[in-house]
C-alpha positions in Angstrom: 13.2 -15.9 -8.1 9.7 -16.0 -9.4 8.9 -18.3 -12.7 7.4 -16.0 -15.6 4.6 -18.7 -15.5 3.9 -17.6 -12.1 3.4 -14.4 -12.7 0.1 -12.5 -12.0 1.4 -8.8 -12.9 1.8 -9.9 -16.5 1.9 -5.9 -17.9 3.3 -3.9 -15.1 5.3 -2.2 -17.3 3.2 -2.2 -20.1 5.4 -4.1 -22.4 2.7 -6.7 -23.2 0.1 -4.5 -25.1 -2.6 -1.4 -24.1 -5.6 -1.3 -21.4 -8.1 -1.7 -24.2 -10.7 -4.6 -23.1 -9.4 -6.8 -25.8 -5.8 -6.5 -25.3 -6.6 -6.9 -21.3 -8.6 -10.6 -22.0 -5.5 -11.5 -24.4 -3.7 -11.4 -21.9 -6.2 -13.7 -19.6 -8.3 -10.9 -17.6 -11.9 -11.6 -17.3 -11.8 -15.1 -18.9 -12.8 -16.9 -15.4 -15.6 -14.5 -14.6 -18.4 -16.6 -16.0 -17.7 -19.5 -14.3 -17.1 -18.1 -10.4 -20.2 -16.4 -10.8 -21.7 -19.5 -11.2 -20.6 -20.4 -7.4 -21.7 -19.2 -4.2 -20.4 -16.5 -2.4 -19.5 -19.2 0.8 -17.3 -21.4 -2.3 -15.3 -18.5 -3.3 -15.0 -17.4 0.0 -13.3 -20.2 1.1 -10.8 -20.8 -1.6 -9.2 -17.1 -0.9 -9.5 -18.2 3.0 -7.2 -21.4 1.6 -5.1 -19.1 -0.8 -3.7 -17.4 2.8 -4.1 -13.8 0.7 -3.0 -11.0 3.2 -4.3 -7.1 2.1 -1.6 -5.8 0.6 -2.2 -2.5 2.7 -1.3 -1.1 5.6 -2.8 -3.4 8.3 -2.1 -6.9 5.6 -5.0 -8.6 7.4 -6.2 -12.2 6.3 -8.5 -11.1 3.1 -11.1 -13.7 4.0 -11.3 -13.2 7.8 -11.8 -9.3 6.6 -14.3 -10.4 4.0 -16.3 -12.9 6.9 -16.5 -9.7 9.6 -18.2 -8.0 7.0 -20.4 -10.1 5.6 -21.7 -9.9 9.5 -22.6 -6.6 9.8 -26.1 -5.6 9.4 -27.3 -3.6 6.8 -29.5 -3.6 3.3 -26.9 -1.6 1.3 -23.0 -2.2 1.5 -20.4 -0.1 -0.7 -17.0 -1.0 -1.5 -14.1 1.4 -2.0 -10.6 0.6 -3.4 -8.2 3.1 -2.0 -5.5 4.7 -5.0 -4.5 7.4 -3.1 -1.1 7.0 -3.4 0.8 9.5 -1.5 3.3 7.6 0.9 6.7 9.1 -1.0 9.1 6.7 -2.6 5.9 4.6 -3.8 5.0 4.1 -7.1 3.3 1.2 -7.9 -0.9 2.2 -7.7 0.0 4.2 -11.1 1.3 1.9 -13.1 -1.8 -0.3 -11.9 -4.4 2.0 -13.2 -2.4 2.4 -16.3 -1.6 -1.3 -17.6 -3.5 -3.7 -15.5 -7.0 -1.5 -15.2 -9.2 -4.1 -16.1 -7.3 -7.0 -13.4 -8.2 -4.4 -11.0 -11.9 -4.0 -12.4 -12.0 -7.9 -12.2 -11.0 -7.9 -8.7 -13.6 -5.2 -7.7 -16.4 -7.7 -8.9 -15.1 -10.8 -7.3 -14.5 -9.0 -3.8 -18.5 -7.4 -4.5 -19.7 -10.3 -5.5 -18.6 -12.5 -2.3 -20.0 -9.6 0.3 -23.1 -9.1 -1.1 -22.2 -5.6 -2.4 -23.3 -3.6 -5.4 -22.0 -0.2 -5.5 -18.5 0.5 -5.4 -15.8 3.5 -6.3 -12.1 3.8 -6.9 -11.1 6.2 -4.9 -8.1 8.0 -7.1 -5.4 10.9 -6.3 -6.4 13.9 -8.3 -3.1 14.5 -10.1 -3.5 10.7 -11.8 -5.4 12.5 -14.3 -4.2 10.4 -17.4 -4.8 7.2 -15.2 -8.5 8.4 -14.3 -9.1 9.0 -18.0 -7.9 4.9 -18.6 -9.5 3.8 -15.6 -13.0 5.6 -16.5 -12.7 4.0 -20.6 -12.4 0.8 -18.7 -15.1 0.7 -16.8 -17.4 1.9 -19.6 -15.7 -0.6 -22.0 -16.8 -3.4 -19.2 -20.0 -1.8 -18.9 -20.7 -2.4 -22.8 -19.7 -5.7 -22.6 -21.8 -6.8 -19.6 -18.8 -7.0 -17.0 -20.3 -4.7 -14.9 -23.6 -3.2 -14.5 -26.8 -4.9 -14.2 -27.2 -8.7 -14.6 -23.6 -9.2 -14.9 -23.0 -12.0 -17.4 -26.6 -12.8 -16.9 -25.8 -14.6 -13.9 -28.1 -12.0 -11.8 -25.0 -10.1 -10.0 -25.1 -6.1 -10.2 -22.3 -4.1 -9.6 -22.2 -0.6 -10.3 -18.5 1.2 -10.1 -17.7 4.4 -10.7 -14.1 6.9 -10.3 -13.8 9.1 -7.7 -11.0 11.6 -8.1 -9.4 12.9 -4.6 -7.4 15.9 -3.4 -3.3 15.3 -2.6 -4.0 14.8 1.3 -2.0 12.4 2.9 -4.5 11.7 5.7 -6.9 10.3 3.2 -4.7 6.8 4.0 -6.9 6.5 6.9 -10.5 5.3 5.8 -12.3 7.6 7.7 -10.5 10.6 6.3 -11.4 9.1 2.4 -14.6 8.7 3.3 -15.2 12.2 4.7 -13.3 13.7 1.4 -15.9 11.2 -0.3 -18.8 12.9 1.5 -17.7 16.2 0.7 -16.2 17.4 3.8 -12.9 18.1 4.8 -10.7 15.3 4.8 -10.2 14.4 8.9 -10.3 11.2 10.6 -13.2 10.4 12.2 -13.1 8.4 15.6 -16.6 7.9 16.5 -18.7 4.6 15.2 -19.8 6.8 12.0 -15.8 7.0 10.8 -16.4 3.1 9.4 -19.5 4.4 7.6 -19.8 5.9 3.8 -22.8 8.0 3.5 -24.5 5.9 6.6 -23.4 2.3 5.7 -21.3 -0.2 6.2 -17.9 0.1 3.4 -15.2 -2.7 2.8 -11.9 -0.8 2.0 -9.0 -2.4 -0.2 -6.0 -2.1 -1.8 -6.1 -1.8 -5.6 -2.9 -4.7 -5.5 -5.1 -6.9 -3.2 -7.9 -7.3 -5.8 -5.5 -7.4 -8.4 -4.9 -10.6 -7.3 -8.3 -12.1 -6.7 -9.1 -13.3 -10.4 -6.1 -15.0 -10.4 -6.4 -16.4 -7.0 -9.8 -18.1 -8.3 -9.0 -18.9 -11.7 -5.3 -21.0 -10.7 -6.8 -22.2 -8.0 -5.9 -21.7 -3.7 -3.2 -24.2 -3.8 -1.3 -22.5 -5.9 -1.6 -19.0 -4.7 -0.5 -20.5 -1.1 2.9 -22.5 -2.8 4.5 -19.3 -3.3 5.9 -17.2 -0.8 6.5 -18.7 2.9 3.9 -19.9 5.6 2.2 -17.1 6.6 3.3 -14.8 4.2 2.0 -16.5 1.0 2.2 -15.0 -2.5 3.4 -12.4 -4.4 3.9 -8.8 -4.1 4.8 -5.4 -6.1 8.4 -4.1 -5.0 9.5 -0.8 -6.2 13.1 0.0 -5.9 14.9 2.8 -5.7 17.2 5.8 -4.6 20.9 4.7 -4.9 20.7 1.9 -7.3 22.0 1.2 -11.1 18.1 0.5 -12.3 15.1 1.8 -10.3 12.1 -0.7 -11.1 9.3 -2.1 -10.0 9.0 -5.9 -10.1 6.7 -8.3 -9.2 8.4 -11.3 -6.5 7.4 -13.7 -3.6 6.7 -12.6 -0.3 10.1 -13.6 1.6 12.2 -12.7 -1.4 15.6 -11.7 0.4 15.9 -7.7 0.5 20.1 -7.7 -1.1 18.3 -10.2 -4.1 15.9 -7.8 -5.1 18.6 -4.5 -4.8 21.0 -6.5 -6.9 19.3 -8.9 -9.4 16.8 -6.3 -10.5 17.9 -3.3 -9.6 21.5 -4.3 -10.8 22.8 -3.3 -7.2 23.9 -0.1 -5.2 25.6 2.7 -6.6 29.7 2.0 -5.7 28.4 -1.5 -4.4 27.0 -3.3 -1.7 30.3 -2.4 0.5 28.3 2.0 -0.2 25.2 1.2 0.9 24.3 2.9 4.0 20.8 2.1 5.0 17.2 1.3 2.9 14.0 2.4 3.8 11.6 -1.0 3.0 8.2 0.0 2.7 7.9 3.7 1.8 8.9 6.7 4.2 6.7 5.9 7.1 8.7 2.3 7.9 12.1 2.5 10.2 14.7 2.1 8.3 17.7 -0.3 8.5 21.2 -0.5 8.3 23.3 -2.7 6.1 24.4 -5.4 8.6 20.2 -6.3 8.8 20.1 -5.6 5.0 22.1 -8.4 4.0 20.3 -10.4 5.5 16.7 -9.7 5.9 13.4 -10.9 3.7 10.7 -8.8 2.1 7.3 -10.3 4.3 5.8 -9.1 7.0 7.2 -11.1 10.0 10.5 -11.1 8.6 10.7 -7.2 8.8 8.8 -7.0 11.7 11.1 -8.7 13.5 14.2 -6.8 13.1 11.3 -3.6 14.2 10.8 -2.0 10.2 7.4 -3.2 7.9 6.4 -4.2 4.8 4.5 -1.1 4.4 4.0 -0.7 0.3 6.9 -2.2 -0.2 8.4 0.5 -1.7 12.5 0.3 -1.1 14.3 3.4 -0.8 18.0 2.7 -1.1 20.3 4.8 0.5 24.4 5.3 0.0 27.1 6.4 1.7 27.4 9.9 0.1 23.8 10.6 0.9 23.1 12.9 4.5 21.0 10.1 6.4 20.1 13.4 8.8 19.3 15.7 6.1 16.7 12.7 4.9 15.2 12.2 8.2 14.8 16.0 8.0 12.8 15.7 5.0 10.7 12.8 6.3 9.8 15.2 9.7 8.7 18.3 7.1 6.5 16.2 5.1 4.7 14.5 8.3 4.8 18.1 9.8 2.9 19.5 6.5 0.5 16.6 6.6 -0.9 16.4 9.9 -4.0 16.8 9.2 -4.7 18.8 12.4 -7.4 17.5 14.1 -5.3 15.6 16.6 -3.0 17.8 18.5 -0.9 15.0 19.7 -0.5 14.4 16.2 -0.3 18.2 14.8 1.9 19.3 17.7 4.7 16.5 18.2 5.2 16.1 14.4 6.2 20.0 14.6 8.2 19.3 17.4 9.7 16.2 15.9 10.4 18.4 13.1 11.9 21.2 15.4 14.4 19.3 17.0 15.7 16.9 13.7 15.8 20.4 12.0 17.9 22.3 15.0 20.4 19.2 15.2 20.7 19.0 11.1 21.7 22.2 11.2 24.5 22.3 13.8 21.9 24.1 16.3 21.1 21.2 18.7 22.3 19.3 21.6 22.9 16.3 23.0 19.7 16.6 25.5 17.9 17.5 22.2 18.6 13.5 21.0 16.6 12.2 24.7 13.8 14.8 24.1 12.8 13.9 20.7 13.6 10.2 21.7 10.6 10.9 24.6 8.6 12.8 21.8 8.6 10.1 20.2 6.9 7.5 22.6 4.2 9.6 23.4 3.5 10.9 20.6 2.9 7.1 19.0 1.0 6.1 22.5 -1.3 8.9 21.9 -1.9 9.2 18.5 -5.5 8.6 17.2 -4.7 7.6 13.6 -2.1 5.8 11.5 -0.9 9.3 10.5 0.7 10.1 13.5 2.4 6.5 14.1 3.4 6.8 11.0 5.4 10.3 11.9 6.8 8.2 14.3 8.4 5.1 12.9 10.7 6.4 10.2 12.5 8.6 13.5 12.1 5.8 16.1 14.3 3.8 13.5 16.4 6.5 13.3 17.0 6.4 16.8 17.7 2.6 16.4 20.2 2.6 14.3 21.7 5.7 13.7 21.8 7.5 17.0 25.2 8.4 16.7 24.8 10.4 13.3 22.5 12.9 15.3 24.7 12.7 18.1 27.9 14.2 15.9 25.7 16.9 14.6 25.3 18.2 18.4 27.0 20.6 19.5 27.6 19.7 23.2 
């Protein structure tokens, strides 16, 4: 388990103090920013390339191979946006982010800026976090006031100006271009042309809010150190939520490669009726595969762990499932929200999530048939070959899995 010493997510749960400025830098935020300032972009640069940081997204690409594309592309003004728009169900961790660790995340906005030559930025935040906007906005003016952001940061000549941008409750708005559309005033829909990687006509470096989270720390404790925890390839920490059937939802801060039945039973203090009732867990929020309990017991919380057994990381949001729970009434409930989120623009998308939904909703029910089971398995595969955005895969995954694993559920719902 992960030392309290090593721990980077020191208020998650807001047991250490408030988000005020001064409670934030008693707890160690900003208190490296004079001297990385000091260095050049190419120095800091290569300490996250030997920290072996991952985006703690969807895609968890190599930060600094991210950050070195970037830097290449050609243009005299560059934005940055950190995307809160947390919508993927059984996720909960972006929240309690903006509410307890603000100002690590302010931190990690400048650092990320500073290394790619970038001087405006926005937190891009679902609309309903109003009480998390109102601490994230105090934040940013308390850092403005104290010379953390702004002009002449530190009077070390960096500028970065960073500002809130409140969103709608669209789902689509996981995929960049749909963000930066809703950003631009338009109707949130992915773009697939060369201007979909473009805010308001320039170049924009998307991340995480946990990513740059972890950036000051990263810097300030040094590459090595960073890189010791987790495994080879999947090094660090990350923010698990569990829950669904356990004794104690949580979210907890652990190593990459943590085994999945550690986290369920030492924090969560274990499945409802026991390890022997568990039934299946969901890993990364509602768009991963889910998996039974033989893979469970054994299986580790990184990305090539869990892609190997076929599931993700995703935002490592575990949803714990027991015995007594319907597994086909919740992969009904997955289909409707996918269905109601398609944004529309794609009809592969728009159309085979309905059908998806159609056919899990006809067999859940006591309507369908066997032949029902190949069709949707069919549905399936073209739908994800044809997709053009995350959205649709991600309709996809959670009843591929299904399919996977618990085939035979479905096919004792049939009726022939």
């Amino acid at each position: 388990m992960l030392k309290d010493a090593d721990r980077i997510f020191t208020n998650i749960d807001g047991r250490s103090g408030g988000s005020s400025l001064a409670e934030a830098k008693a707890r160690g935020c900003w208190s490296g920013a004079a001297e990385y300032l000091k260095k050049t972009p190419r120095e800091l640069l290569e300490t996250v390339a030997r920290s072996g940081l991952r985006g703690r997204g969807m895609f968890a690409r190599k930060t600094a191979e991210k950050w070195s594309e970037f830097i290449k592309r050609p243009s005299a003004f560059k934005y940055l946006v950190v995307s809160v728009n947390e919508s993927e169900p059984g996720t909960c961790k972006a929240r309690s982010l903006l509410r307890y660790e603000a100002h690590r995340l302010l931190e990690g906005c400048l650092i990320a800026a500073y290394i790619c030559g970038i001087r405006r930025a926005y937190i891009y935040v679902r609309g309903v976090f109003a009480e998390e906007i109102e601490i994230l906005e105090n934040a940013i003016a308390e850092a403005e006031r104290a010379g953390l952001l702004g002009m002449n940061i530190l009077r070390t000549g960096a500028d970065l100006h960073l500002s809130v941008h409140r969103g709608g409750e669209a789902y689509v708005c996981r995929t960049d271009s749909a963000m930066f559309r809703s950003m631009e005033g338009s109707r949130p829909m992915p773009d697939f042309g060369a201007d979909g990687e473009k805010l308001f006509g320039s170049p924009v470096l998307v991340h995480n809010p946990e990513t740059l989270c972890m950036l000051p720390s990263v810097l300030t404790r040094g590459a090595d150190w960073f890189s010791s925890l987790g495994r080879a390839g999947n090094e660090g920490v990350r923010l698990f939520s569990v829950s669904g059937d356990v004794e104690r939802p949580c979210l907890v801060e652990e190593t990459l490669g943590i085994p999945m039945r550690d986290l369920i039973d030492k924090y969560a203090g274990g499945v409802i009726g026991g390890w022997q009732n568990l039934a299946a867990v969901i890993p990364g929020g509602i768009s991963t595969p889910c998996l039974p309990r033989e893979i469970c017991e054994h299986v580790r919380m990184d990305y090539d762990s869990l892609g190997a057994v076929s599931s993700g990381l995703g935002t490592g949001a575990l949803i714990v499932i027991g015995k007594s729970s319907d597994l086909v009434g919740i992969l009904r409930r997955i289909a409707l929200f996918f269905k109601n989120e398609s944004c529309g623009e794609c009809a592969v998308c728009r159309e085979g999530c309905r059908l998806m939904f159609d056919l899990i909703d006809g067999i859940a029910s006591g309507r369908g048939k066997r032949s029902d089971i190949g069709r949707l398995e069919r549905l399936c595969e073209d739908t994800e070959n044809a997709a053009l955005c995350p959205v649709g895969i991600s309709a996809v995954r959670p009843v591929s899995g299904f399919l996977r694993h618990f085939r035979t559920l479905l096919e004792e719902r049939c009726r022939d």
